[in-house]
N, C-alpha and C positions, 0 to 999 in steps of 0.2 A: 617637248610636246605640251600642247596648251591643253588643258583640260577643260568639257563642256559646264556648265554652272550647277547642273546635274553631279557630274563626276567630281567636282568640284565637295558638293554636299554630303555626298556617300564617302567621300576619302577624309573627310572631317568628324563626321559620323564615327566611322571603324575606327578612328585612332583614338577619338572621346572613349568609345566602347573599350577598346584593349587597354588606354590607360586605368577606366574605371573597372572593368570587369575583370579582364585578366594579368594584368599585371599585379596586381594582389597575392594569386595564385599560382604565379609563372612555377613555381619552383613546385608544386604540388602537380602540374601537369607535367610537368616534366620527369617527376620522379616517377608518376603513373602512368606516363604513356597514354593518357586518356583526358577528355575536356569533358569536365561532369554533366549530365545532365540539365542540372540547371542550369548551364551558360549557353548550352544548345537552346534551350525553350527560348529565354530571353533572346539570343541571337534571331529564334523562329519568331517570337513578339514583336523583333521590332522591322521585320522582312529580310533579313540576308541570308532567310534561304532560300528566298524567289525573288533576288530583284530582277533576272530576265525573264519570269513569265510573263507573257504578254497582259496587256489588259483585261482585254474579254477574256480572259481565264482568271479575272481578279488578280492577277499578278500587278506591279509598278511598270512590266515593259522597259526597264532598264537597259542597255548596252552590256555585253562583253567587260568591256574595260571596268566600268563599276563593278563589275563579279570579280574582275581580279583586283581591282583596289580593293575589298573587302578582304578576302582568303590573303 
């Protein structure tokens, strides 16, 4: 599957993200079953918690496919 230039950016994105933010911590999320708080914010800061809400709702209007290359 060829990826859009979009989907492209966001799948480059999350892996910059998981190597700088969570991989640090892998072992502390995993011992607590839980992703602190502040890696949710930061996730919220920089939009993966709404890349498909649409524009006019201020969201990116992102694809599907980008939401799962993130999660």
């Amino acid at each position: 599957m060829l990826f859009t230039e979009d989907q492209q950016m966001i799948q480059q994105l999350a892996r910059d993200f998981a190597e700088s933010e969570l991989a640090p911590i892998a072992a502390e999320i995993d011992r607590e079953e839980r992703i602190p708080k502040e890696i949710i914010e930061k996730m919220a800061e920089i939009g993966f918690t709404a890349l498909n809400v649409p524009e006019e709702y201020g969201g990116p209007g992102l694809d599907t496919v980008c939401k799962v290359l993130v999660v």
